[in-house]
PDB file of N, CA, C and O in Angstrom:
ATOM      1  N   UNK A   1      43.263 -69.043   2.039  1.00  0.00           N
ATOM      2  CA  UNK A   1      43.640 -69.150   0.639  1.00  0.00           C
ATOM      3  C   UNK A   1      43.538 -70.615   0.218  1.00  0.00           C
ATOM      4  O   UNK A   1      43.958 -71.495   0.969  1.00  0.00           O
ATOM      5  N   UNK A   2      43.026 -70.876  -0.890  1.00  0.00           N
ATOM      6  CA  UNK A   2      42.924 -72.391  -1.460  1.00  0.00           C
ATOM      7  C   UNK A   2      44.300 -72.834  -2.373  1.00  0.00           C
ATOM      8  O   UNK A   2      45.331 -72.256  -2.717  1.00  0.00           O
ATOM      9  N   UNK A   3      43.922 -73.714  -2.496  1.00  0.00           N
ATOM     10  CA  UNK A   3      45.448 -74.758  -3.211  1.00  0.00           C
ATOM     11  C   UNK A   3      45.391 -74.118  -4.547  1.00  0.00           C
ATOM     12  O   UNK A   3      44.561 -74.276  -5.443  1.00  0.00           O
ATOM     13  N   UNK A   4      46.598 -73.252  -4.489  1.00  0.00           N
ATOM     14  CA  UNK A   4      47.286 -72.756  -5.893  1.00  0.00           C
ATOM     15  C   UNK A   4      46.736 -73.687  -6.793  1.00  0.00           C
ATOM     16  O   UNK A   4      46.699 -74.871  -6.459  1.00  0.00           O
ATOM     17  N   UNK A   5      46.283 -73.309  -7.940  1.00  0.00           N
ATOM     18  CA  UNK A   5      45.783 -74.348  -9.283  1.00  0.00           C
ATOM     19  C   UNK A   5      46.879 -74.040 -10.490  1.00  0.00           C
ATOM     20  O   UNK A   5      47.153 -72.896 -10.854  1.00  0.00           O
ATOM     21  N   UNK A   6      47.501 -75.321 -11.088  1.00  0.00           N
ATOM     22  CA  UNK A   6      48.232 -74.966 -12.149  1.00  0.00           C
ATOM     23  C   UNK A   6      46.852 -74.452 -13.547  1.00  0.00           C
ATOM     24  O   UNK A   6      45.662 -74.766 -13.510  1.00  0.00           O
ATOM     25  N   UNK A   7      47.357 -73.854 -14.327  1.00  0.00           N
ATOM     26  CA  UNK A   7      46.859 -73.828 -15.349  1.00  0.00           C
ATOM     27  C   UNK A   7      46.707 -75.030 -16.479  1.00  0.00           C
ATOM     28  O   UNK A   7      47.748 -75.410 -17.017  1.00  0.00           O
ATOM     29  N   UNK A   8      45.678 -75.535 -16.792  1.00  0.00           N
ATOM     30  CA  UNK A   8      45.640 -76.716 -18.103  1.00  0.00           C
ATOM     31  C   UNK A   8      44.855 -76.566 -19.102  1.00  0.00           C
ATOM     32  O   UNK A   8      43.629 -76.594 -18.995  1.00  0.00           O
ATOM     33  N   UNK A   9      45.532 -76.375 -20.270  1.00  0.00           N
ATOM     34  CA  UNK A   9      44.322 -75.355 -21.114  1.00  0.00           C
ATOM     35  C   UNK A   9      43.233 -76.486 -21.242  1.00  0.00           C
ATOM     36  O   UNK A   9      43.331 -77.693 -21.021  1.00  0.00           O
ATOM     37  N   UNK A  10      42.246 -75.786 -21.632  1.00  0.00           N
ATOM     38  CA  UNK A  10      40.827 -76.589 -22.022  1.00  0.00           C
ATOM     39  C   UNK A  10      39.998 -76.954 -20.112  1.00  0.00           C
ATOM     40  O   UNK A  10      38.893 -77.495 -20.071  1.00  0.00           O
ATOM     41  N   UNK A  11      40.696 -76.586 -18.840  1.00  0.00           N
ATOM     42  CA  UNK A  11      40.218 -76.616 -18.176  1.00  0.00           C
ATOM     43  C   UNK A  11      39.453 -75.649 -17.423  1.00  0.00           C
ATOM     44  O   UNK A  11      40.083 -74.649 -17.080  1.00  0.00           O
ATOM     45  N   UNK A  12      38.078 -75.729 -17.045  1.00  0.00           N
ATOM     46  CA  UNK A  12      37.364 -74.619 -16.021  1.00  0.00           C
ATOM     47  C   UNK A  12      38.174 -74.539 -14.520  1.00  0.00           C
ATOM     48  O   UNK A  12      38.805 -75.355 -13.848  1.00  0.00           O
ATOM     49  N   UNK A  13      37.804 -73.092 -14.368  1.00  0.00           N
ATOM     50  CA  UNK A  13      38.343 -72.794 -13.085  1.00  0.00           C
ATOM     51  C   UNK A  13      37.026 -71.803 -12.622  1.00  0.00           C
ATOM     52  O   UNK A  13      36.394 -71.219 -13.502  1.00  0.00           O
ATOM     53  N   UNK A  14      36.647 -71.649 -11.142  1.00  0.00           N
ATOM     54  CA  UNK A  14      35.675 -70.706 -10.444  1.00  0.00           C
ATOM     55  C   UNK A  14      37.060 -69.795  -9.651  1.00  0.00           C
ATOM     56  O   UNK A  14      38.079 -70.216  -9.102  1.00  0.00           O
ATOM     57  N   UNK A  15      36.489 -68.236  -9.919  1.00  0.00           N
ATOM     58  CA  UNK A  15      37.254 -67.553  -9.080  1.00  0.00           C
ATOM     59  C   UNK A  15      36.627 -67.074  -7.812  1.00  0.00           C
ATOM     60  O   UNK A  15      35.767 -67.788  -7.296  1.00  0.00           O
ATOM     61  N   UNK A  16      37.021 -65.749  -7.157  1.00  0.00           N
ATOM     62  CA  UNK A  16      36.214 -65.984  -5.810  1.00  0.00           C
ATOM     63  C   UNK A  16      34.996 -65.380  -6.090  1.00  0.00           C
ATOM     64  O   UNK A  16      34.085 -65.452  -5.265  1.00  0.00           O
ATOM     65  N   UNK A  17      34.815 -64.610  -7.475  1.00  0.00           N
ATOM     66  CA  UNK A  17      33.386 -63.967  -7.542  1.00  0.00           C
ATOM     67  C   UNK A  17      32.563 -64.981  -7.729  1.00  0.00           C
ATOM     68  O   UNK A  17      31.506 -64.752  -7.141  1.00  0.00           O
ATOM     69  N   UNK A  18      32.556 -66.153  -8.360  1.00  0.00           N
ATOM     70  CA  UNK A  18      31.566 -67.183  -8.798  1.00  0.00           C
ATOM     71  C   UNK A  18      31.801 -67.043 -10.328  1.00  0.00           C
ATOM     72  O   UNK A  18      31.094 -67.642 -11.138  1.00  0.00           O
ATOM     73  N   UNK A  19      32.694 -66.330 -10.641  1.00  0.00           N
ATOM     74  CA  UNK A  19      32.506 -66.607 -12.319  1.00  0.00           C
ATOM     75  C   UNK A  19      33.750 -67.609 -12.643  1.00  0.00           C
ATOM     76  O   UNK A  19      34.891 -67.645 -12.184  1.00  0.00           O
ATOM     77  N   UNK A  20      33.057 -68.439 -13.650  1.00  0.00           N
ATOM     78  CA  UNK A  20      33.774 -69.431 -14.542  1.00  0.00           C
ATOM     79  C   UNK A  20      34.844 -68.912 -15.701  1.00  0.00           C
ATOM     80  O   UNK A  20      34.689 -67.913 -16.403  1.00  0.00           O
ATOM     81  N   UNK A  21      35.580 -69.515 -15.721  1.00  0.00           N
ATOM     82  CA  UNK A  21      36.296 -69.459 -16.611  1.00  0.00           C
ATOM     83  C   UNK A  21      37.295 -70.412 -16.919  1.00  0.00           C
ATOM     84  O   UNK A  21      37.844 -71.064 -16.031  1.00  0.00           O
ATOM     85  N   UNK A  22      37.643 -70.571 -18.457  1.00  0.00           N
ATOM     86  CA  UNK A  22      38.588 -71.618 -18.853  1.00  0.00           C
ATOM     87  C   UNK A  22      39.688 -71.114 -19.110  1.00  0.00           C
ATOM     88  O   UNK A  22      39.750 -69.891 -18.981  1.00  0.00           O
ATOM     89  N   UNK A  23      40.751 -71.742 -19.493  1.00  0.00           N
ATOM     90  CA  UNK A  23      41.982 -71.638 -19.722  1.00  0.00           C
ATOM     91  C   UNK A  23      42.449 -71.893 -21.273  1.00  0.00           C
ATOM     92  O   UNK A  23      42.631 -73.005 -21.768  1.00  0.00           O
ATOM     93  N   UNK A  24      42.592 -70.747 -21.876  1.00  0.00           N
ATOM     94  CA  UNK A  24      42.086 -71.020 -23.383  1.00  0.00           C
ATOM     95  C   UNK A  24      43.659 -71.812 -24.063  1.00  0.00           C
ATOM     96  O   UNK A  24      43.616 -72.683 -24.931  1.00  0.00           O
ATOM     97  N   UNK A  25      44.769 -71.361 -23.542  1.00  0.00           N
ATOM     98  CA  UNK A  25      46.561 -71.868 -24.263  1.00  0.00           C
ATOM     99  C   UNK A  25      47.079 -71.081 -23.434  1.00  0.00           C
ATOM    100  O   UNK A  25      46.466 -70.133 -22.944  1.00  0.00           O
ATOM    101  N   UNK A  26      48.511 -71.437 -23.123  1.00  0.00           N
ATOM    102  CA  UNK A  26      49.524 -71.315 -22.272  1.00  0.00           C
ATOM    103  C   UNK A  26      50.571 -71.047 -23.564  1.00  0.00           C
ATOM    104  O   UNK A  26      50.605 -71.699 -24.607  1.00  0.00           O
ATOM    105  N   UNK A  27      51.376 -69.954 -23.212  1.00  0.00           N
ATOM    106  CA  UNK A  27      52.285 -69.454 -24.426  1.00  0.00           C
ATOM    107  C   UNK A  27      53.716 -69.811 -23.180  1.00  0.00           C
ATOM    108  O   UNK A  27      53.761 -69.434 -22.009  1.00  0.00           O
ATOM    109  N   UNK A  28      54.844 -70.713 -24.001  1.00  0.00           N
ATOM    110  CA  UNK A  28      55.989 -70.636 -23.381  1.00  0.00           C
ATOM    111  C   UNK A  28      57.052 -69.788 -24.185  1.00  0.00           C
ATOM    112  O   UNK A  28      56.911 -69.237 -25.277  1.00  0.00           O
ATOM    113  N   UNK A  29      58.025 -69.825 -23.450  1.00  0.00           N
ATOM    114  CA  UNK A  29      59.137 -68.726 -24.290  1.00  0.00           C
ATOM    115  C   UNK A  29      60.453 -69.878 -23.476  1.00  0.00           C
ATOM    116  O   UNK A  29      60.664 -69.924 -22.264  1.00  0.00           O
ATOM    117  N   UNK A  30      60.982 -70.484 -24.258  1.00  0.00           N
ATOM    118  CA  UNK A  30      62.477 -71.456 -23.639  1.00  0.00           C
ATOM    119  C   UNK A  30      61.902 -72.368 -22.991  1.00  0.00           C
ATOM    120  O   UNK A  30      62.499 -72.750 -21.984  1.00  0.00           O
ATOM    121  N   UNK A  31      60.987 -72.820 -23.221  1.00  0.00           N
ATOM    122  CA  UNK A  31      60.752 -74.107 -22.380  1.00  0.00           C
ATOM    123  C   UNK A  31      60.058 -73.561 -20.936  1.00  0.00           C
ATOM    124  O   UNK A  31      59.895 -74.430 -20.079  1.00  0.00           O
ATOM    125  N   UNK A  32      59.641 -72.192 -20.611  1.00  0.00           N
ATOM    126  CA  UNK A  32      59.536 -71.371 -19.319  1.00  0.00           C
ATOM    127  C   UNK A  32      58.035 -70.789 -19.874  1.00  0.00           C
ATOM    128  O   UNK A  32      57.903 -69.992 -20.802  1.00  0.00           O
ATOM    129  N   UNK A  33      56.750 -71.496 -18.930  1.00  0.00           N
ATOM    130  CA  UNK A  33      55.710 -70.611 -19.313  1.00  0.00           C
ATOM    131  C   UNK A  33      55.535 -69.108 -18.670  1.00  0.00           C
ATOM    132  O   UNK A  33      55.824 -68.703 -17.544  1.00  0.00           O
ATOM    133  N   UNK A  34      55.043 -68.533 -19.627  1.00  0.00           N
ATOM    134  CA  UNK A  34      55.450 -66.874 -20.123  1.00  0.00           C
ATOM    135  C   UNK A  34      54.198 -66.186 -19.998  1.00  0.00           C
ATOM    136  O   UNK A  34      54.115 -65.040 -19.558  1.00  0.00           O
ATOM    137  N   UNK A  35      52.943 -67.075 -20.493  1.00  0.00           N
ATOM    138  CA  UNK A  35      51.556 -66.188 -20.649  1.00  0.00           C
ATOM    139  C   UNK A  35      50.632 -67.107 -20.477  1.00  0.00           C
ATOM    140  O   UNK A  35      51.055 -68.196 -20.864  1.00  0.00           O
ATOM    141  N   UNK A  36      49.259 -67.169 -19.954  1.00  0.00           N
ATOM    142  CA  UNK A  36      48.176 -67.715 -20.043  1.00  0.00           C
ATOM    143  C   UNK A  36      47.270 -66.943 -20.030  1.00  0.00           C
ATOM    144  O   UNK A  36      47.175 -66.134 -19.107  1.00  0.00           O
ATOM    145  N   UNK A  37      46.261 -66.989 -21.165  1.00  0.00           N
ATOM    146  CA  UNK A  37      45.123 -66.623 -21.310  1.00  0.00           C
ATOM    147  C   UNK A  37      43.903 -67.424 -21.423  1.00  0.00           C
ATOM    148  O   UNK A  37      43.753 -68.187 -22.378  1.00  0.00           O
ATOM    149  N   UNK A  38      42.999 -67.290 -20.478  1.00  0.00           N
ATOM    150  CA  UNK A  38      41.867 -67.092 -20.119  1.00  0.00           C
ATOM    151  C   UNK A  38      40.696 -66.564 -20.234  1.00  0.00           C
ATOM    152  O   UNK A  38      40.507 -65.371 -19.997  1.00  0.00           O
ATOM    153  N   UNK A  39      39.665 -67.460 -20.650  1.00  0.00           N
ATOM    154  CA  UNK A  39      38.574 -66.795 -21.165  1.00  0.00           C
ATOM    155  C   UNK A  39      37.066 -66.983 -20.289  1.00  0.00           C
ATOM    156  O   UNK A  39      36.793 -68.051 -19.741  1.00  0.00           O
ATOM    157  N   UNK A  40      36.359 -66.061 -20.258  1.00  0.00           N
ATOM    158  CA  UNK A  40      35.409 -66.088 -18.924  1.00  0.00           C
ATOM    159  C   UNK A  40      34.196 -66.412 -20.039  1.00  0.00           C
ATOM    160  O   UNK A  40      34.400 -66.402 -21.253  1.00  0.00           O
ATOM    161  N   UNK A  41      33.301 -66.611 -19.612  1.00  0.00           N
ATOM    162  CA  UNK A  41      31.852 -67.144 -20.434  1.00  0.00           C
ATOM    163  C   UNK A  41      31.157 -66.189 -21.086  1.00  0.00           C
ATOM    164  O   UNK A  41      30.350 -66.582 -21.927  1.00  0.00           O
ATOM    165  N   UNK A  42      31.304 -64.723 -20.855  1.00  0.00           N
ATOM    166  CA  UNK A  42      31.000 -64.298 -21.990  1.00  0.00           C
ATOM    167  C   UNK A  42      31.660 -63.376 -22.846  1.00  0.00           C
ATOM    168  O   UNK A  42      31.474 -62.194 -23.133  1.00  0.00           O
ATOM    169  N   UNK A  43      32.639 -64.412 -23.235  1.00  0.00           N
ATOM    170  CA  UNK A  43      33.873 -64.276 -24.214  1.00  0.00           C
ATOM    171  C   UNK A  43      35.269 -63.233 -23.688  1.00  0.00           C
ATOM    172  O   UNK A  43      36.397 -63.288 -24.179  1.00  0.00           O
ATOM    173  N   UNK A  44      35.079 -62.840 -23.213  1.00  0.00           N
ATOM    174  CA  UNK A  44      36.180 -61.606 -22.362  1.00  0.00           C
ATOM    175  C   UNK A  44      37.754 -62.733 -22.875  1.00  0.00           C
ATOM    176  O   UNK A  44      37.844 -63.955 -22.760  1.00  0.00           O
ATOM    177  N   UNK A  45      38.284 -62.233 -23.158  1.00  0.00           N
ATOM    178  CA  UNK A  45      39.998 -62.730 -22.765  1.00  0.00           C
ATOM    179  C   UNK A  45      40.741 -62.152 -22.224  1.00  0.00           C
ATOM    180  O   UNK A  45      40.909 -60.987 -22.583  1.00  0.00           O
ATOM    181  N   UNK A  46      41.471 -62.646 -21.200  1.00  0.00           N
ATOM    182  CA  UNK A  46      42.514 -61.800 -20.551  1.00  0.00           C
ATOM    183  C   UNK A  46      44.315 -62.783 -20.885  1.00  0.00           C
ATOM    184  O   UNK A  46      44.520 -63.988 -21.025  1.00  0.00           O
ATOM    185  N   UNK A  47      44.998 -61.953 -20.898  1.00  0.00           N
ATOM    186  CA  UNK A  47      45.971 -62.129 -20.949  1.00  0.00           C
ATOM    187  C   UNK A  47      47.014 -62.410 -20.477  1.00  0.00           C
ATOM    188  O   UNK A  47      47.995 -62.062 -21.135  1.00  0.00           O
ATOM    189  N   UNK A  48      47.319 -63.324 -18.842  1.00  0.00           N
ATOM    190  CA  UNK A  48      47.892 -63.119 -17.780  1.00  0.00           C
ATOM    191  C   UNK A  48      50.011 -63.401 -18.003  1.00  0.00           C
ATOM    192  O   UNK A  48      50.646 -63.885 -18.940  1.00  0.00           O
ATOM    193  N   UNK A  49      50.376 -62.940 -16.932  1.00  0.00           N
ATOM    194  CA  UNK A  49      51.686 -63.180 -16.791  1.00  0.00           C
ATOM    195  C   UNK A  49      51.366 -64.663 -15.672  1.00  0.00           C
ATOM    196  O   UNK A  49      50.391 -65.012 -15.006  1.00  0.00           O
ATOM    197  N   UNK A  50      52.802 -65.265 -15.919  1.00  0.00           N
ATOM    198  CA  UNK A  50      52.578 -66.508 -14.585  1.00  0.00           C
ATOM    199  C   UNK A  50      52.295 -65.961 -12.983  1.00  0.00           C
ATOM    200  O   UNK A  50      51.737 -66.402 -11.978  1.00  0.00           O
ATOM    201  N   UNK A  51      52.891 -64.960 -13.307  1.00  0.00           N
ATOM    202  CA  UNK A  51      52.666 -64.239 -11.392  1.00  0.00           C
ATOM    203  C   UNK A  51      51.676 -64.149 -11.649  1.00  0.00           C
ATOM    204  O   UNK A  51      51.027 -64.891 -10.910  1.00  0.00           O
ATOM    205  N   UNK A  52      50.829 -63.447 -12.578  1.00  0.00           N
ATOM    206  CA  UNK A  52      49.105 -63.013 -12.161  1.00  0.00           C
ATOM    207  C   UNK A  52      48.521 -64.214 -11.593  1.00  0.00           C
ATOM    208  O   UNK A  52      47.998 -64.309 -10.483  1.00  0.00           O
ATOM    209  N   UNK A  53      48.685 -65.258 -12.599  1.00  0.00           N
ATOM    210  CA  UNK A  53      47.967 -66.663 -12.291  1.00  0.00           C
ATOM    211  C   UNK A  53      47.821 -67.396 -11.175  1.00  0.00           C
ATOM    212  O   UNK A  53      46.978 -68.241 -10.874  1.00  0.00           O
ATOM    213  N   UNK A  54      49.191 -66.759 -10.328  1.00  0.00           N
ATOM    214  CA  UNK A  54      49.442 -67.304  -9.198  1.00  0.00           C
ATOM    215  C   UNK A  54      48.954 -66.755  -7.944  1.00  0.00           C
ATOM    216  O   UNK A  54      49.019 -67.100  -6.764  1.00  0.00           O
ATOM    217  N   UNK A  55      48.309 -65.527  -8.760  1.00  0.00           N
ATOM    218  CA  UNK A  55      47.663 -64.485  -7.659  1.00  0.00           C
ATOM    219  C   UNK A  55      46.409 -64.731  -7.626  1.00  0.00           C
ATOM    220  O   UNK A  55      45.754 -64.075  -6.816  1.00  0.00           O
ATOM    221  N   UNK A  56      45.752 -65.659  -8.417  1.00  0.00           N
ATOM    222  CA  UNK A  56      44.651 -66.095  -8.785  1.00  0.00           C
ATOM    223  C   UNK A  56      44.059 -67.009  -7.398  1.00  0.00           C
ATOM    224  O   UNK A  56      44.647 -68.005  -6.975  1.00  0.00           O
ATOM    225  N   UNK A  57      42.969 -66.535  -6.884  1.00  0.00           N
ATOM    226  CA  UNK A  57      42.587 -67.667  -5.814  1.00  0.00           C
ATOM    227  C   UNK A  57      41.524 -68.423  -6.536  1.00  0.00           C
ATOM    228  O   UNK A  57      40.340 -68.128  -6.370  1.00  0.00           O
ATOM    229  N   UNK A  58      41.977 -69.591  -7.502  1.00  0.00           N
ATOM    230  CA  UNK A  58      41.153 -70.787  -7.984  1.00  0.00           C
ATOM    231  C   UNK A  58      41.054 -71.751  -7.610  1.00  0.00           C
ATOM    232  O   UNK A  58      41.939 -72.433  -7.092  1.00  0.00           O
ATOM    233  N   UNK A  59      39.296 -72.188  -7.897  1.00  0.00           N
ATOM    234  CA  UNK A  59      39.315 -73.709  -7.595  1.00  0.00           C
ATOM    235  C   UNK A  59      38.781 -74.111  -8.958  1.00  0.00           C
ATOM    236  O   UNK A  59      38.073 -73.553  -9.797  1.00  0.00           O
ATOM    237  N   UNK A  60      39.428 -75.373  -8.857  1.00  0.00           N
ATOM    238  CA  UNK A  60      38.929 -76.164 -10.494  1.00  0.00           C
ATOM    239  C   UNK A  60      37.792 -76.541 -10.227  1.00  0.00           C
ATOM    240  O   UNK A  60      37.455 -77.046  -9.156  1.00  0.00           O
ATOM    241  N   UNK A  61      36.885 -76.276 -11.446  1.00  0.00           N
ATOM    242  CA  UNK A  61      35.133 -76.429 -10.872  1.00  0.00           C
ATOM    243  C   UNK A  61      34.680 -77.615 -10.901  1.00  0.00           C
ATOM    244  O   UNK A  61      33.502 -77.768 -10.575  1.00  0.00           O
ATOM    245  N   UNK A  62      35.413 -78.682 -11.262  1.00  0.00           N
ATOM    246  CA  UNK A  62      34.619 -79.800 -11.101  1.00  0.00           C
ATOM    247  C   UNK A  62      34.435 -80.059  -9.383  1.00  0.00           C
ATOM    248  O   UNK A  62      33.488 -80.700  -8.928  1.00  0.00           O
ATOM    249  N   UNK A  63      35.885 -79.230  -8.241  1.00  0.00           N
ATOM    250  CA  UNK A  63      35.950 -79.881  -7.385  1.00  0.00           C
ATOM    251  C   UNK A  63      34.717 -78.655  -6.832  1.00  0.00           C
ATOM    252  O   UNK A  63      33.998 -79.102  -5.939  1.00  0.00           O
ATOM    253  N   UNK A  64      34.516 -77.714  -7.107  1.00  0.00           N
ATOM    254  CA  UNK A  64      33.480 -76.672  -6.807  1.00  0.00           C
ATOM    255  C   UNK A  64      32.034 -77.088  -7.097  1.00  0.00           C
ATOM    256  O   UNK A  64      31.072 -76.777  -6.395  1.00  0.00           O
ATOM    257  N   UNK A  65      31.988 -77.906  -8.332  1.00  0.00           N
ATOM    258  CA  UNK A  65      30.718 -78.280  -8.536  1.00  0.00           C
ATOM    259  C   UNK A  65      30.339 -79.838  -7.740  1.00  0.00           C
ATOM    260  O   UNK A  65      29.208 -80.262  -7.978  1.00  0.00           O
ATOM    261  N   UNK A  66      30.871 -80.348  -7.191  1.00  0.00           N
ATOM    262  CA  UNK A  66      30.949 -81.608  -6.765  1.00  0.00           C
ATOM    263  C   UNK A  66      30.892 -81.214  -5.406  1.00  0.00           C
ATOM    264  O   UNK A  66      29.946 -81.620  -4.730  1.00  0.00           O
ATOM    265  N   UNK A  67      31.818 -80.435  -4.864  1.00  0.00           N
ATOM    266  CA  UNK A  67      31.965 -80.107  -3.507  1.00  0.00           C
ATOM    267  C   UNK A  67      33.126 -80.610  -2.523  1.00  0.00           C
ATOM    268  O   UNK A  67      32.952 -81.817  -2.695  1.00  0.00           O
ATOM    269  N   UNK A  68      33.977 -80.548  -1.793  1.00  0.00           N
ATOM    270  CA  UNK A  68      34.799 -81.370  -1.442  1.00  0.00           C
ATOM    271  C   UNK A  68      34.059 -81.880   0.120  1.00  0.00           C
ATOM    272  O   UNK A  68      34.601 -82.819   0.703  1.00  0.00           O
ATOM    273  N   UNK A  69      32.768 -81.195   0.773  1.00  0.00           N
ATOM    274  CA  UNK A  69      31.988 -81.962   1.997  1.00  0.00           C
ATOM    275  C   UNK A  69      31.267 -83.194   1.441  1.00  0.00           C
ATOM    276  O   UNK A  69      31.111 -84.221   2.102  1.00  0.00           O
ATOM    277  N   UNK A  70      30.788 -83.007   0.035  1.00  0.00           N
ATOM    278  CA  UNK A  70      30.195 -84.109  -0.870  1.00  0.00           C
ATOM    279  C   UNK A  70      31.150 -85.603  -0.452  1.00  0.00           C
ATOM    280  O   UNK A  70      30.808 -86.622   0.147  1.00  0.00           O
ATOM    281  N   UNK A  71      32.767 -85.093  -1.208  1.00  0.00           N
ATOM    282  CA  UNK A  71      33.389 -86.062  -0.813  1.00  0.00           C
ATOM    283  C   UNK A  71      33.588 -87.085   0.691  1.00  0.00           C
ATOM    284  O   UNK A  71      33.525 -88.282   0.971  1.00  0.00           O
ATOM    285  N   UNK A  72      33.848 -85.835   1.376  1.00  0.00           N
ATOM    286  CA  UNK A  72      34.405 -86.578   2.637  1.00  0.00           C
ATOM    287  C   UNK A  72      33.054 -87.070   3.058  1.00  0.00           C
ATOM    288  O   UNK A  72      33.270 -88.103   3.692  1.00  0.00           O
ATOM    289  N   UNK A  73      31.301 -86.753   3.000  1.00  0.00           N
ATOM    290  CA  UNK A  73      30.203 -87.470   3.554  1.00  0.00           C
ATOM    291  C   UNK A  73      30.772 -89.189   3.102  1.00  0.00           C
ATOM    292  O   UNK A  73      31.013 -90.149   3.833  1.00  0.00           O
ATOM    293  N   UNK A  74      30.850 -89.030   1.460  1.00  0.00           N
ATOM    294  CA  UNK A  74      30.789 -90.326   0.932  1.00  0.00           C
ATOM    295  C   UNK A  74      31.489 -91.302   1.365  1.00  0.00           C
ATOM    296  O   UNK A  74      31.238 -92.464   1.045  1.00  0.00           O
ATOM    297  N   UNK A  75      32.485 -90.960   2.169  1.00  0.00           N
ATOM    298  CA  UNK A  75      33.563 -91.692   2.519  1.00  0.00           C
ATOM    299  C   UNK A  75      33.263 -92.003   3.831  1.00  0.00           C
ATOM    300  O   UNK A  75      33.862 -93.003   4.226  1.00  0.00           O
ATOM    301  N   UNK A  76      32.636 -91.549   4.525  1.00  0.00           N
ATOM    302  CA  UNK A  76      32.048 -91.658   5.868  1.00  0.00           C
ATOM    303  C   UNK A  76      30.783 -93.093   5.700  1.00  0.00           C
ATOM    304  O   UNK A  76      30.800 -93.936   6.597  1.00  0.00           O
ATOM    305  N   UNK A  77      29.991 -93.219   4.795  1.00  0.00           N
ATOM    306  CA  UNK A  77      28.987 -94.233   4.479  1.00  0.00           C
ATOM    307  C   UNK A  77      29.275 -95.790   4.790  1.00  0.00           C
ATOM    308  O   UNK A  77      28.426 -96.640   4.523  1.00  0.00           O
TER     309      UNK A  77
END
């Protein structure tokens, strides 16, 4: 399992199928977030509870598109 990702709206996330998706607003209720919805690339919205989100195995795609072996080579140089 990969490192739980918080939700930040306006950010991409890859799930384990390979599809993208952003994080369209986070709805709180008391100061306690309540809902996040999510939108996949071709337009779909879903509606999640915080547990769903957390059931979510995401990686934020910049670190998907970059790679994290990318990193550690560079650091090896």
């Amino acid at each position: 399992m990969r490192k739980r990702q918080k939700p930040v709206p306006g950010n991409y996330y890859i799930n384990l199928a390979g599809q993208l998706l952003r994080v369209k607003c986070i709805l709180y209720s008391y100061g306690e977030m309540t809902r996040i919805i999510i939108e996949y690339l071709d337009g779909k919205h879903v509606n999640l509870t915080h547990d769903e989100w957390t059931w979510l195995d995401l990686t934020v795609y910049s670190d998907w598109f970059t790679g994290q072996e990318s990193k550690e080579r560079d650091h090896q140089i």
